[in-house]
C-alpha positions as CSV (number, residue, x, y, z in Angstrom):
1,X,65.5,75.1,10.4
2,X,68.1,77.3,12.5
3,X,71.8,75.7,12.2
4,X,73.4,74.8,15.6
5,X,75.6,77.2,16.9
6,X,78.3,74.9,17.9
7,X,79.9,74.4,14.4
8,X,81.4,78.1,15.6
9,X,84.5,78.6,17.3
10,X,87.0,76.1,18.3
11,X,86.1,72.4,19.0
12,X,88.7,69.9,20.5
13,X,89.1,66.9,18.9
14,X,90.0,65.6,22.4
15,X,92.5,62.6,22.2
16,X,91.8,59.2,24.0
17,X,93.6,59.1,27.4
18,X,94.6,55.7,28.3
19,X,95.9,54.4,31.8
20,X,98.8,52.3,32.6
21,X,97.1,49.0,32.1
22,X,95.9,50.1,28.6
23,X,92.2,51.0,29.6
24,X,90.4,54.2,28.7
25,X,91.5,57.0,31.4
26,X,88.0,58.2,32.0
27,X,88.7,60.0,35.2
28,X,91.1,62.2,33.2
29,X,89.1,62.2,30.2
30,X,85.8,63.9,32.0
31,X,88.5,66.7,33.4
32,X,90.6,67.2,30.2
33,X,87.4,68.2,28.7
34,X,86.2,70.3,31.5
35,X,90.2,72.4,31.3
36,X,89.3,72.9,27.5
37,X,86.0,74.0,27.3
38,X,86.9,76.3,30.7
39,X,89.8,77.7,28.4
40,X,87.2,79.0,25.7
41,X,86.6,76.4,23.6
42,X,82.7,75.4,22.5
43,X,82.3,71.6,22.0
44,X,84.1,68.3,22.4
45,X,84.5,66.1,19.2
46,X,85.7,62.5,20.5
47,X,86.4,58.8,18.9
48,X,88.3,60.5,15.8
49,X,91.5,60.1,13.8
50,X,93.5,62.0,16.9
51,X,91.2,60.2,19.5
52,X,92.3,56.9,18.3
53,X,89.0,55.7,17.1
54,X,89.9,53.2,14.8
55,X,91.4,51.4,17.6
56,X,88.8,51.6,20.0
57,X,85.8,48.9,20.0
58,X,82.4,49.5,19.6
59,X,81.9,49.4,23.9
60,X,84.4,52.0,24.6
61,X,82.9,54.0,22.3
62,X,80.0,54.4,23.9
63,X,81.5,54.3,27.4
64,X,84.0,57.6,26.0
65,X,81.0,59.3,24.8
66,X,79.1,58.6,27.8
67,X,81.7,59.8,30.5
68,X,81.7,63.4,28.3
69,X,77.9,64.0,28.4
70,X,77.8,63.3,32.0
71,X,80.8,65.7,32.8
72,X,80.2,68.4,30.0
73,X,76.4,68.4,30.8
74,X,75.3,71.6,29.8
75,X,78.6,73.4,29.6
76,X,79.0,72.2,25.9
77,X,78.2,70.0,22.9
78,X,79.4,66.1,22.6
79,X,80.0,65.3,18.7
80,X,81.2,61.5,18.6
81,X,83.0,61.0,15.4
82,X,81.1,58.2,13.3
83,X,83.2,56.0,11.5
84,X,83.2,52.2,11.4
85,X,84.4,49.6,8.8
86,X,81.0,48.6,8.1
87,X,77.9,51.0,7.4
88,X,75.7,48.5,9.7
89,X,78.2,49.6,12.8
90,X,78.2,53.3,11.9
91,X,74.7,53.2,11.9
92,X,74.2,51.8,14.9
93,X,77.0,53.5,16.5
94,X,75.1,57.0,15.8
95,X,72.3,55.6,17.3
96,X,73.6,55.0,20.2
97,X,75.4,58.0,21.0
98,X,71.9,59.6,20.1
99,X,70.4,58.0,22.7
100,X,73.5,58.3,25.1
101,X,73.0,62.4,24.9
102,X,75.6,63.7,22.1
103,X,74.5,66.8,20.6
104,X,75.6,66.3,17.0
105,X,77.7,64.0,15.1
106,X,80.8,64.0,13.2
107,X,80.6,61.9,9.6
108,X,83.4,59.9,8.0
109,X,83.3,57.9,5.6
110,X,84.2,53.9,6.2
111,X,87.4,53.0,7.5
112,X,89.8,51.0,5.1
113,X,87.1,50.5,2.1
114,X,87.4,53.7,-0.2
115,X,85.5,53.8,-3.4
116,X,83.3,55.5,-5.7
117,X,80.8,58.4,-5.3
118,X,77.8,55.4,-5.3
119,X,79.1,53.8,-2.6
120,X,80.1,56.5,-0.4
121,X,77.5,58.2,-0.8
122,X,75.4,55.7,-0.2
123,X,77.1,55.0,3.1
124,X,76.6,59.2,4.6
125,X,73.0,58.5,3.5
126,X,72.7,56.0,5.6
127,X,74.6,57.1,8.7
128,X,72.6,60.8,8.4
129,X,69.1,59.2,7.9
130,X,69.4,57.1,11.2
131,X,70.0,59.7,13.5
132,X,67.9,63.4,14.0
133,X,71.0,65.1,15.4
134,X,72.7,68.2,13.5
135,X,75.8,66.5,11.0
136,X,79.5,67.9,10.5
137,X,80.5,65.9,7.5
138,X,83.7,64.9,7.7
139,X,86.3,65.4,4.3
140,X,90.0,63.7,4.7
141,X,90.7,61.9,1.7
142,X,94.5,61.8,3.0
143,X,93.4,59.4,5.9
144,X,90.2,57.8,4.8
145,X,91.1,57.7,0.9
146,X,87.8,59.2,0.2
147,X,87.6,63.0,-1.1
148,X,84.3,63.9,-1.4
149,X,84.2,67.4,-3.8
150,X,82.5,70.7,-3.2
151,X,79.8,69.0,-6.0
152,X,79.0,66.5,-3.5
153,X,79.1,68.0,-0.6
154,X,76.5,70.3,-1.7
155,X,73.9,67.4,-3.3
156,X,74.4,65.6,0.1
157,X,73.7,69.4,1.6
158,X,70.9,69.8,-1.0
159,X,69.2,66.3,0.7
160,X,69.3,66.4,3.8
161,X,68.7,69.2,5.8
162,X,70.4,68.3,9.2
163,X,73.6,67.9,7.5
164,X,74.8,71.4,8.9
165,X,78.5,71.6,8.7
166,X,81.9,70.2,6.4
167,X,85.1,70.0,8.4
168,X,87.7,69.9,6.0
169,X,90.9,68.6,5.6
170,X,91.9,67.5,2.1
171,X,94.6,70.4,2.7
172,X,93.4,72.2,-0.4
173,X,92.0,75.8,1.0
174,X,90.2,76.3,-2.6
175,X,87.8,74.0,-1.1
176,X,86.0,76.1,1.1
177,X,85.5,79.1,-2.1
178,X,84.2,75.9,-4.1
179,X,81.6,75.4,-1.8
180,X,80.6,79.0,-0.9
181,X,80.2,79.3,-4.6
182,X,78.0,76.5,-5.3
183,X,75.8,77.1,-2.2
184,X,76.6,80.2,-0.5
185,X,76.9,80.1,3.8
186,X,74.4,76.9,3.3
187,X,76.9,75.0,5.8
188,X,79.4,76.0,7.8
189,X,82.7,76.0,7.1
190,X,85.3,74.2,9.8
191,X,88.9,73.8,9.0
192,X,90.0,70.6,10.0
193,X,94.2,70.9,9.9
194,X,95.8,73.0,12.6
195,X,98.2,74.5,10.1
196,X,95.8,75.8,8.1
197,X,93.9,77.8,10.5
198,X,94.3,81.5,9.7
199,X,94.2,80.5,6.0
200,X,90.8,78.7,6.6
201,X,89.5,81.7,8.3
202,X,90.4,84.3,6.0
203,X,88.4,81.8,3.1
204,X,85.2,81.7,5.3
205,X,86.1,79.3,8.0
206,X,83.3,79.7,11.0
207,X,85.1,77.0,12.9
208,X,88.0,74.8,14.0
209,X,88.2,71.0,14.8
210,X,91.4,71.4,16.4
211,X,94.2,68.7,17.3
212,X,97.2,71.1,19.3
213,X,94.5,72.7,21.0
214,X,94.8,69.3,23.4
215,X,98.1,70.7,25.2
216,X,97.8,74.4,24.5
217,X,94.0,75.3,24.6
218,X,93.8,78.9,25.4
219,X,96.4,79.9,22.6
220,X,94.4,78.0,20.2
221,X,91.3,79.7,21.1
222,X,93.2,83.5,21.0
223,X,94.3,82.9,17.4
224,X,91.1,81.9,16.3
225,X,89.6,84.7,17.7
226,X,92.3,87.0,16.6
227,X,92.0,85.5,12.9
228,X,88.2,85.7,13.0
229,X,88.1,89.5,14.4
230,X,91.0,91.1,12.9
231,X,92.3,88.8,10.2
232,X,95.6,87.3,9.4
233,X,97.6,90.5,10.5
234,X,95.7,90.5,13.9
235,X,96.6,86.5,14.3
236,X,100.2,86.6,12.7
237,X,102.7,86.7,15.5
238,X,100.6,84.4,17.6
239,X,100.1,82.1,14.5
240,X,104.0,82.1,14.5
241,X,104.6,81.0,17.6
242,X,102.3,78.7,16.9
243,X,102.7,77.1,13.5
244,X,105.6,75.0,14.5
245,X,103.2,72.5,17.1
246,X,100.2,73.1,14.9
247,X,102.3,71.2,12.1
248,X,102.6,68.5,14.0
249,X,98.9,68.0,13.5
250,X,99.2,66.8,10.3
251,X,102.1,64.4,9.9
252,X,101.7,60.7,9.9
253,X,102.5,60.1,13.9
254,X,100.2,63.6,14.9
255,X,98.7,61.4,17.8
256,X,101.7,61.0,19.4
257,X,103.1,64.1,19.3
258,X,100.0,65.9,20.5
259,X,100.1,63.5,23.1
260,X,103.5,64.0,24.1
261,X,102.4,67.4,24.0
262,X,100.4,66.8,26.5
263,X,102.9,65.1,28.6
264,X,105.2,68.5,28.7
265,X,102.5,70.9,29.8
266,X,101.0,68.3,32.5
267,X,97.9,67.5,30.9
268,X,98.0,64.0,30.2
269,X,100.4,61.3,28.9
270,X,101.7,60.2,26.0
271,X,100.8,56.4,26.1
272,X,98.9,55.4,22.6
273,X,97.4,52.5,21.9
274,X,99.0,49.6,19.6
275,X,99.8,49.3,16.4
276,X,101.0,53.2,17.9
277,X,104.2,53.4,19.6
278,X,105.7,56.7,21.5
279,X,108.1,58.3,19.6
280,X,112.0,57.5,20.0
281,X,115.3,58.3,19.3
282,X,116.0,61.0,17.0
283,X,112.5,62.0,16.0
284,X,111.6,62.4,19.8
285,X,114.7,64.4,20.0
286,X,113.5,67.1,17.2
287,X,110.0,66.9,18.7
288,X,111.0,67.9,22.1
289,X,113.4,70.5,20.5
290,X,110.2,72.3,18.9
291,X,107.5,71.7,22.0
292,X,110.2,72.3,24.7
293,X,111.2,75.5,22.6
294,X,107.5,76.6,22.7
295,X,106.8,75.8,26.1
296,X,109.8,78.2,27.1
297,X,108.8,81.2,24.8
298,X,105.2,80.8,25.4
299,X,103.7,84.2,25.1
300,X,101.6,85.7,28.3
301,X,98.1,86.3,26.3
């Protein structure tokens, strides 16, 4: 069986937009998309960490996932990320976005309840055996408490066929050589922290699920591209400019900065949903110094 070819090149995790009233922004959602995949980018990965998914219920889930297949159609892929606090919902929550068109599907493991190998491996099973699409298995044991090793990845890899891709994201880049050593190019290979891009390239990486690439999309995609072409030499001084609002991808308020982000180049706003707040004070302050510093030494690619 052929992998999919999505699991190449750089895939937004697009963020949830949400309107004044504190509703899904589906109008801007469906062209948010559109200005990302028209910049170069290959898929859409919705209802994760930086799409607020844990906050979202089970309805606007499916209402998200349904406004992208409709204004994506062909254009490009729709991977809902699949996470739920029980493995009933996930379940059924893959299911759904089967039916509702999505291409593929991103895996997490459960939110809150973190355990042993048993149990989460039990849960995955579950998820990938009720649903035909093509999986990206999901590893961030820094946000879901659950690291699942290059040993398991590759027994889960070893089972199920359709399990095509890992994103990863335990921030540990010896990761990607444990896997390729226990079963080659099996799966592809996505880095899954902004700041770790170039690295995750240069160890294998065939693709990016990618948080900045919300506000600045077509400088995401060019150092990808440089990376994967010419290696880290070809992608440095982009990758520098850069590495400043990629590491904002990976500290503990990432969703609001990206979406303030947003704000400052005019693609979006920076309202989150609750227990979220927008940043104040004197950490809004340092993160306007860095995006506002960006913005104004943006290179012309």
């Amino acid at each position: 069986m052929s992998k999919a070819t999505f699991w190449r090149g750089v895939v937004p995790a697009i963020t949830t937009p949400f309107a004044a009233d504190g509703d899904v922004d589906h109008a801007f959602l469906a062209r948010h998309a559109n200005w990302m995949i028209d910049a170069g980018c290959t898929g859409i990965v919705p209802l994760g960490s930086l799409g607020e998914g844990a906050t979202l219920s089970f309805d606007e889930k499916l209402a998200i996932v349904k406004t992208l297949v409709e204004a994506l159609g062909e254009r490009a892929p729709v991977i809902p990320g699949i996470a739920a606090l029980s493995t009933d919902e996930a379940v059924r929550l893959a299911q759904e976005c089967e039916r509702l068109g999505a291409r593929g599907l991103m895996v997490l493991p459960p939110y809150v309840y973190s355990t042993d190998w048993r149990e989460m491996g039990a849960h995955v099973r579950a998820v990938v055996r009720a649903t035909k699409l093509p999986v990206l298995l999901y590893n961030n044991p820094v946000a879901y408490k659950t690291d699942f090793s290059a040993e398991q990845i590759a027994e889960l890899a070893a089972e199920f066929p359709q399990i095509e891709a890992v994103k990863e994201s335990s921030g540990d880049i010896r990761r990607f050589a444990a896997i390729r050593a226990l079963i080659g190019d099996r799966l592809d290979l996505m880095v899954g922290m902004d700041d770790a891009i170039v690295e995750g390239v240069t160890m294998g990486a065939t693709g990016w699920i990618a948080g900045v690439v919300n506000a600045f999309p077509a400088e995401s995609v060019r150092v990808f591209e440089q990376a994967r072409a010419g290696g880290s030499d070809a992608a440095m001084a982009l990758y520098a400019w850069l590495l400043p609002l990629l590491r904002m991808d990976t500290v503990p308020k990432f969703v609001q900065l990206i979406k303030l982000m947003q704000e400052r180049v005019q693609q979006g706003s920076e309202r989150v949903r609750a227990p979220r707040m927008v940043v104040e004070g004197a950490e809004r302050e340092q993160a306007l110094r860095v995006i506002d510093a960006a913005i104004t030494s943006r290179p012309t690619l």
